[in-house]
C-alpha positions in Angstrom: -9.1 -7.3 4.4 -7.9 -8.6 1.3 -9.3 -11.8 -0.6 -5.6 -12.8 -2.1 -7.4 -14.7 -4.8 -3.8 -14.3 -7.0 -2.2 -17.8 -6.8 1.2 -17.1 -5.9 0.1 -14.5 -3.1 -2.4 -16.9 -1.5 0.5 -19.4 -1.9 2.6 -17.2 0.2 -0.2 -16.4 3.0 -0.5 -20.4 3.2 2.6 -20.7 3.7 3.2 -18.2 6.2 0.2 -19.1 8.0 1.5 -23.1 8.1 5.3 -22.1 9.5 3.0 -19.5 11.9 1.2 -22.1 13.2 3.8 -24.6 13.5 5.6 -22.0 15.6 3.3 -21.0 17.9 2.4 -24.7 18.6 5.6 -25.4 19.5 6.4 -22.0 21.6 2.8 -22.7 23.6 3.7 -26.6 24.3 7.4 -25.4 25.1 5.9 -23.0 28.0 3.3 -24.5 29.2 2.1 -27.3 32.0 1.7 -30.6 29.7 -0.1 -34.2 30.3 0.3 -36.8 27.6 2.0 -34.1 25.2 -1.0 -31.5 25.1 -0.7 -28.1 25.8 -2.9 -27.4 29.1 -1.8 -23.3 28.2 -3.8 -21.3 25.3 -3.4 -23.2 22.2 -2.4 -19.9 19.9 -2.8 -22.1 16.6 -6.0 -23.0 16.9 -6.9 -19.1 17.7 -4.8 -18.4 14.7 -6.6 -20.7 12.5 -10.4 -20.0 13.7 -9.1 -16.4 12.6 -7.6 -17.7 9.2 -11.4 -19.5 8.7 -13.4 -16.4 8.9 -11.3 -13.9 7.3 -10.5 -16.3 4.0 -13.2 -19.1 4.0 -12.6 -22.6 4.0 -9.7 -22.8 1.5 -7.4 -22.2 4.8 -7.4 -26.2 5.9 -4.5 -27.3 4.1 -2.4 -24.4 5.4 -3.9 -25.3 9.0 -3.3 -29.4 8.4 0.5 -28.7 7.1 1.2 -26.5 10.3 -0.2 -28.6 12.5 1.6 -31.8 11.1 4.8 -30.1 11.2 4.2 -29.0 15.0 3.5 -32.8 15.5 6.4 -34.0 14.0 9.0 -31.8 15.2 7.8 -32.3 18.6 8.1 -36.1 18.6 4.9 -37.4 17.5 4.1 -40.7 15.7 3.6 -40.2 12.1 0.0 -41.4 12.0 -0.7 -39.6 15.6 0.2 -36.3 14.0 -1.4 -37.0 10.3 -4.9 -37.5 13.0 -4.3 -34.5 15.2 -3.9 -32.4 11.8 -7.0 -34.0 10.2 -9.0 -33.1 13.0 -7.8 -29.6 12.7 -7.9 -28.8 9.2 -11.4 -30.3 9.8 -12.2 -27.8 12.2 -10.8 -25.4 9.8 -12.7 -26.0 7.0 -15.6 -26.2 8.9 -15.7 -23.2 10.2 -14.7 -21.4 7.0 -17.2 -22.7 4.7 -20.2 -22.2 7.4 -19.4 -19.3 8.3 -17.6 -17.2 5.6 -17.8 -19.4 2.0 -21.9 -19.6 2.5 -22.3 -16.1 3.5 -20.2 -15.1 0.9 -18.6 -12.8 3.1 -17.1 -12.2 6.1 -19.0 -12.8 9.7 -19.2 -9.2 11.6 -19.6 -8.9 15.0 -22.7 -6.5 14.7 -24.8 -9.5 13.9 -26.7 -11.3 17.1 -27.8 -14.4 14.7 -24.2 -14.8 13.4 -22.3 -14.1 16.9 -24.7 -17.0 18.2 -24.5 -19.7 15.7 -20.2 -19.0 15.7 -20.9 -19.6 20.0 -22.7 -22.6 19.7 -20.9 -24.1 16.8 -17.4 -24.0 18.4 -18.9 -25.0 22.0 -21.2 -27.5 21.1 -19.9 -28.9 17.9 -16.4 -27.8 15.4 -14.7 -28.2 19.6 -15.9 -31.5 20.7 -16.1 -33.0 17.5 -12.1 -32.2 16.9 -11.6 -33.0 20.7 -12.8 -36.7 19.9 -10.6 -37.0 16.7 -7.5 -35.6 18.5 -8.2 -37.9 21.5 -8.9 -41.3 19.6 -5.7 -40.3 17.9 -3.6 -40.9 21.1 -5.9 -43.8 22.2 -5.2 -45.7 19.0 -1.3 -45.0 19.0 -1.2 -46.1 22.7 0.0 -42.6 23.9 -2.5 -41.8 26.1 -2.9 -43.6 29.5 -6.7 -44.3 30.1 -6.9 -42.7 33.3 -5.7 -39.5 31.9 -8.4 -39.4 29.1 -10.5 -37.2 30.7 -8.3 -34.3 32.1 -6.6 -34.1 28.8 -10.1 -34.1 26.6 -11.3 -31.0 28.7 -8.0 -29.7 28.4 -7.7 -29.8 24.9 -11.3 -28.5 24.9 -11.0 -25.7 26.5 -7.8 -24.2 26.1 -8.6 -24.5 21.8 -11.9 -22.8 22.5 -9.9 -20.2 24.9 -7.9 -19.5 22.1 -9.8 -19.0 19.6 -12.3 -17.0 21.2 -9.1 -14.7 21.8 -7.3 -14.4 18.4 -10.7 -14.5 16.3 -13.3 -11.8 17.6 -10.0 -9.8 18.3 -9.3 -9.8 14.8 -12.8 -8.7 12.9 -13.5 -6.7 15.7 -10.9 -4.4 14.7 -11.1 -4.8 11.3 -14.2 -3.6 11.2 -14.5 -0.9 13.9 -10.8 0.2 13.9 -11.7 3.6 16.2 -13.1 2.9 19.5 -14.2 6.1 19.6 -15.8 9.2 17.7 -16.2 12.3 19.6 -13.6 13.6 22.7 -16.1 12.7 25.1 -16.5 9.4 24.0 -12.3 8.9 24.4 -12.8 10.4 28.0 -15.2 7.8 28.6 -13.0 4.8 27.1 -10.1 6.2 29.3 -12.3 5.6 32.6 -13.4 2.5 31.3 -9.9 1.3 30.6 -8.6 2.2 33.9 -11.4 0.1 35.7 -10.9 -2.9 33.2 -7.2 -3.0 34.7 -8.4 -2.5 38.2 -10.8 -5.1 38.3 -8.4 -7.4 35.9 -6.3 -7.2 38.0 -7.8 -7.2 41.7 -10.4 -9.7 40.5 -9.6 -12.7 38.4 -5.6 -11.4 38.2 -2.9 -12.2 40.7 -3.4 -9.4 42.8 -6.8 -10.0 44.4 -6.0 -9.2 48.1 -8.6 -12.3 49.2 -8.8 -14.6 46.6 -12.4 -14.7 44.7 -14.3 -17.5 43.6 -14.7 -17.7 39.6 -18.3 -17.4 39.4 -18.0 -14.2 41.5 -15.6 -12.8 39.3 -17.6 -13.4 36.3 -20.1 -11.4 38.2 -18.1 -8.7 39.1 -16.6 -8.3 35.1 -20.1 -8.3 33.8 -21.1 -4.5 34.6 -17.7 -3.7 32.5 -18.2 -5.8 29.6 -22.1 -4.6 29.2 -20.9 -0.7 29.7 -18.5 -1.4 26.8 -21.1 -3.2 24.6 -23.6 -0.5 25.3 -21.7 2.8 25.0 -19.2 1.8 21.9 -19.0 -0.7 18.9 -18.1 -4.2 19.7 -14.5 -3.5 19.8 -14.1 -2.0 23.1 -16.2 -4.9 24.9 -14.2 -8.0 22.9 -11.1 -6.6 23.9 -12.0 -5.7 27.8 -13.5 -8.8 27.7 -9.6 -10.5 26.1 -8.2 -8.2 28.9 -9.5 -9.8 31.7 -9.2 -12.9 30.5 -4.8 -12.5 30.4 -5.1 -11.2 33.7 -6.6 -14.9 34.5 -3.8 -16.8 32.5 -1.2 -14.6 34.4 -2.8 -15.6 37.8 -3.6 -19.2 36.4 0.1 -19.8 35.5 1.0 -18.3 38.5 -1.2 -20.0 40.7 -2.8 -16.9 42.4 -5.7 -15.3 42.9 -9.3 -17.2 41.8 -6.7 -20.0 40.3 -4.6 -20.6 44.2 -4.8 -24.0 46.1 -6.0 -25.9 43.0 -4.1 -28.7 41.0 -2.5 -27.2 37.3 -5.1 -29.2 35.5 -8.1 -27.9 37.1 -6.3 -24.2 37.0 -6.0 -24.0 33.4 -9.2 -25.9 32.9 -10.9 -23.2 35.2 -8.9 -19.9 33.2 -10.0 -22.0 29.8 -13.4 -21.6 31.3 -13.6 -18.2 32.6 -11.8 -16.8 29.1 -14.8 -18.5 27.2 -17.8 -17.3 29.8 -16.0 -13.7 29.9 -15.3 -12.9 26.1 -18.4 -14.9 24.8 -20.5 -12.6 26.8 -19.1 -9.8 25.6 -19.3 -10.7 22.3 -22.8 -11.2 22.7 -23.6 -8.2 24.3 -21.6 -6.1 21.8 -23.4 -8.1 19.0 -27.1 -7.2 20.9 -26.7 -3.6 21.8 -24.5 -2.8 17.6 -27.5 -5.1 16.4 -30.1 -2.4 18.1 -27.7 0.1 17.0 -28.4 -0.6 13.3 -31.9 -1.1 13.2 -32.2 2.2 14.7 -29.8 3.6 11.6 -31.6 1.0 9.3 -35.2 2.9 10.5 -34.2 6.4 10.7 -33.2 5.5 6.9 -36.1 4.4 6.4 -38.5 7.1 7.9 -36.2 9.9 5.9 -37.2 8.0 2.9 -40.3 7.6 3.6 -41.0 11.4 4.4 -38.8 12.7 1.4 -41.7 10.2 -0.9 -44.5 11.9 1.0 -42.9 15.6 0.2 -42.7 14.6 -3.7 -46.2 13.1 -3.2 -47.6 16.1 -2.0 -45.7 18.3 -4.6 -47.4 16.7 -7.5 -50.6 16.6 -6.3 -50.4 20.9 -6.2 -52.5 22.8 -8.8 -49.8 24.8 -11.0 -51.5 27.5 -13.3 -49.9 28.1 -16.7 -51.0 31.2 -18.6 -52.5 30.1 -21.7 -51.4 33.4 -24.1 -47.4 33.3 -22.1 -47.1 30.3 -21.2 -46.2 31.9 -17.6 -46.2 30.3 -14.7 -48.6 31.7 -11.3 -46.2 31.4 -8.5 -46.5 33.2 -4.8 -49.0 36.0 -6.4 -46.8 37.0 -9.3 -46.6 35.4 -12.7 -42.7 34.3 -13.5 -41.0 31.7 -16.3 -41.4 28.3 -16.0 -37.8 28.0 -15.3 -37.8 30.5 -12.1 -40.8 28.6 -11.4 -38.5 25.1 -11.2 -35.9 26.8 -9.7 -37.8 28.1 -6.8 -40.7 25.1 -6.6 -38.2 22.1 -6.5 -34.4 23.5 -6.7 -34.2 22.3 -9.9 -31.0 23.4 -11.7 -32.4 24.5 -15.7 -30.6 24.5 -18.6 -31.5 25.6 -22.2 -31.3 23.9 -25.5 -32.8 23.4 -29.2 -35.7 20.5 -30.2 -34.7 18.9 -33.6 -38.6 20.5 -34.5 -37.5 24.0 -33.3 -34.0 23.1 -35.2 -35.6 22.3 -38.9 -38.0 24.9 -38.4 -35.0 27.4 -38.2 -33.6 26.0 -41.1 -36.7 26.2 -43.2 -37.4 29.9 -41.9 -34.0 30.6 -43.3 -33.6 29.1 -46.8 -36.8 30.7 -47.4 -36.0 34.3 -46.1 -32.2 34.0 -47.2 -33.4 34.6 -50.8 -34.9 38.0 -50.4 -32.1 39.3 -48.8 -29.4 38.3 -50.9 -28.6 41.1 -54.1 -29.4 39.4 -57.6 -25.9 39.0 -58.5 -25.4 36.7 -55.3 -28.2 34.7 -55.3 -26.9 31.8 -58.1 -24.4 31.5 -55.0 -27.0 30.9 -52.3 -27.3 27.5 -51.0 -29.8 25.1 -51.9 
């Protein structure tokens, strides 16, 4: 992924990321269920901008705020309503860029179990709530938010941010850095089996479809075998996007009031899909991050041990007795006595070479101005050099 560290093209990603946002904002409060002017429905900017974070560090918050403000104007919001909402935002932004891309001084991967949990518990337990409160003393203060409304709203905002971004963001660096699923044909056959039972239980379980409708907390049972056999048998790719799969199956069902999501009021649905999205995709990233985090310490000590061995080899090789003959400088090797540069060859696969010491070179030269004299005629030796 590139860094766009030219000014004019990171002018030009801002940019497109702000009019992005805006748009999406706008698309997900146009479509979905709203109280007091939040969206109850994924909110795709703040996926958009959690993805923005770790791929280009913290310098994304102004793109983020200017989006944000724009969605809030256009929409109908007070000024100082909408300059809060996009504080909290960019906040949120920069937050999460310079913890967990700036500092590192690169970009998070998914492989990691250390980083996957600290980007978990920061967004659930911190960047979240912490822009939650902003956003929802933004409304108190302007007098757009009815008191006994707070609540609902708060969780809703909560959750379907965290939804979102727990969508757009592993999604993202997940295949970016494993972009094949798969290595060998097997393996394919495998993801195609895998596949088909992600969409059968998608959509039988938490989706629309479910012939009896199923409690969340069972369905989250029922998707955990899938989302560890992804994390186990292939790189975190596969298991964050089953696990983004059966989450749209539960926004289908949520927004259609099926399924898990049937019989309940639209705020409790979408706070209840919110949930399920963040229980089903944070455990699969974690268990992809667990089992590609054994993965390369396996790789990282295989490494090792082949280093190790190939020191021990070169160990043992000088601590052999080679036997040079003294009058031929001939080398005793496998009961014969060969050159020193069969011996090389043979001994240690060296690749040998020949060439000319400045001794042997002014030797040479000496040898030759002295015999060159005696073998020049009389009449040409005035001409002889030096």
């Amino acid at each position: 992924m590139k860094e766009y560290n030219s000014r004019w093209s990171w002018i030009c990603l801002s940019l497109g990321l702000a009019i992005l946002y805006a748009v999406t904002g706008r698309l997900c409060v146009s479509l979905s269920a709203q109280v007091a002017n939040v969206s109850w429905m994924l909110y795709i900017p703040a996926g958009l901008s959690m993805m923005a974070s770790l791929l280009w560090g913290s310098r994304v918050w102004p793109a983020v705020f200017v989006g944000e403000l724009a969605m809030g104007l256009s929409g109908g919001q007070q000024f100082w309503t909408a300059i809060i909402m996009a504080f909290a935002n960019g906040l949120d932004a920069a937050l999460t860029g310079w913890w967990f891309h700036d500092r590192l001084g690169r970009r998070i991967e998914l492989d990691r179990i250390q980083e996957v949990i600290q980007l978990l518990a920061a967004q659930l337990l911190i960047l979240q709530p912490l822009c939650t409160v902003i956003g929802m003393s933004a409304l108190v203060l302007t007098g757009n938010m009815p008191p006994h409304r707070l609540a609902a709203t708060a969780a809703a905002w909560y959750s379907a941010n965290l939804g979102a971004q727990f969508v757009a963001a592993p999604l993202a660096i997940a295949w970016l850095r494993w972009p094949r699923p798969a290595a060998r044909r097997l393996e394919y056959l495998e993801l195609a089996v895998l596949a088909l039972l992600t969409l059968a239980v998608g959509a039988f379980g938490p989706g629309r479809w479910a012939a009896r409708p199923i409690s969340l907390p069972v369905t989250l049972i029922l998707v955990f075998p899938l989302l560890a056999w992804a994390a186990i048998r292939f790189v975190p790719t596969v298991a964050v996007t089953a696990g983004t799969a059966l989450g749209l199956f539960a926004v289908d069902a949520a927004l259609a009031g099926a399924g898990p999501f049937q019989g309940i009021s639209v705020e409790l649905r979408m706070v209840s899909l919110n949930m399920f999205m963040s229980v089903s995709i944070g455990t699969g990233l974690f268990l992809a991050a667990s089992a590609a985090n054994d993965r390369r310490f396996e790789t990282d000590q295989a490494k090792l041990i082949s280093k190790l061995q190939a020191a021990l080899e070169q160990v043992t090789r000088l601590e052999e007795f080679v036997t040079f003959c003294a009058w031929s400088g001939r080398v005793r090797w496998k009961d014969e006595w060969v050159s020193v540069e069969r011996f090389l060859m043979e001994r240690y696969g060296l690749s040998i070479t020949h060439g000319i010491s400045d001794e042997s070179m002014k030797r040479i030269l000496a040898d030759a101005r002295l015999s060159l004299p005696a073998r020049l005629s009389p009449q040409n030796q005035d001409a002889a050099p030096g």
